[in-house]
N, C-alpha and C positions, 0 to 999 in steps of 0.2 A: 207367782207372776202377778204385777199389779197389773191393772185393765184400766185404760185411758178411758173418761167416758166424755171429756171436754176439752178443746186444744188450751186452755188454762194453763191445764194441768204439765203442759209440755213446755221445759224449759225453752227458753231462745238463748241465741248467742253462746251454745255449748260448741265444745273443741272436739273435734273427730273422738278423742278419746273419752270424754265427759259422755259425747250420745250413744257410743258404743256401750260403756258400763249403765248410761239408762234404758236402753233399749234390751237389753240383757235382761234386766229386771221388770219392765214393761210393755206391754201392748194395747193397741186400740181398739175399742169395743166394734164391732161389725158396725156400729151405728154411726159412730166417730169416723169409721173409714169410709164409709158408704158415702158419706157428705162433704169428706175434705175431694173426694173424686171427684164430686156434683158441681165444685166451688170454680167460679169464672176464672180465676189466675190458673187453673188446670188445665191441661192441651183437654182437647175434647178428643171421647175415645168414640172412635169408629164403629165399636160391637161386633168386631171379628177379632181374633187373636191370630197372633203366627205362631206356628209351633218353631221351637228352636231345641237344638242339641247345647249341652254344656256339659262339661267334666267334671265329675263331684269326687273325692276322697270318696271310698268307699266308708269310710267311717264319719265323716261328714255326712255322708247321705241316711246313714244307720241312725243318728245322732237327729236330724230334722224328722225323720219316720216317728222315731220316738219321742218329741214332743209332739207333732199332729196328733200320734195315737192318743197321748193325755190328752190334747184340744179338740177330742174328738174329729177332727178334720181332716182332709187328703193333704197329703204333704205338698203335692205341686199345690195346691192353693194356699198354705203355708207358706212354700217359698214365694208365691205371689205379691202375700202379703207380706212378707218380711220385704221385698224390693219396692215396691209401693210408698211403705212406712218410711225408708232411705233415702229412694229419691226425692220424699216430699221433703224432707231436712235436707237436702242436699240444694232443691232449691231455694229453699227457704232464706239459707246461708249466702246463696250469691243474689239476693235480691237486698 
């Protein structure tokens, strides 16, 4: 997995299925994330979280476990940041 470490480095103007096969192959450095969160076009986050329920394939969930476990990380912050990384291209795209 390649590690973003500059929004450079991230195509623009990919097709749902172009940012899936990159997003596949790469992620952004804690540093990279930390700062597109800080950046003014970003809603501003409150500093509480809500807990929510969602329904994962059990093999879907086996599957993100074991990538956190190689990224040494919890998987709910994994899946954090994998929706984080989405919704920033997803705004991205309609702006």
């Amino acid at each position: 997995m390649k590690r973003i470490i500059s929004k450079e480095e991230i195509p623009t103007n990919m097709t749902d299925e172009e940012a899936a096969d990159f997003w596949a192959t790469h992620t952004m450095s804690s540093e990279l994330l930390e700062s597109s969160m800080a950046e003014d076009d970003l809603p501003h986050r409150h500093g509480r979280t809500k807990t929510i329920s969602i329904r994962l394939e059990h093999d879907l969930l086996q599957r993100i476990q074991e990538v956190a476990a190689q990224k040494h990380m919890g998987y709910q912050t994994l899946m954090k940041q994998f929706l984080i990384e989405r919704v920033y291209e997803e705004e991205k795209l309609v702006r």
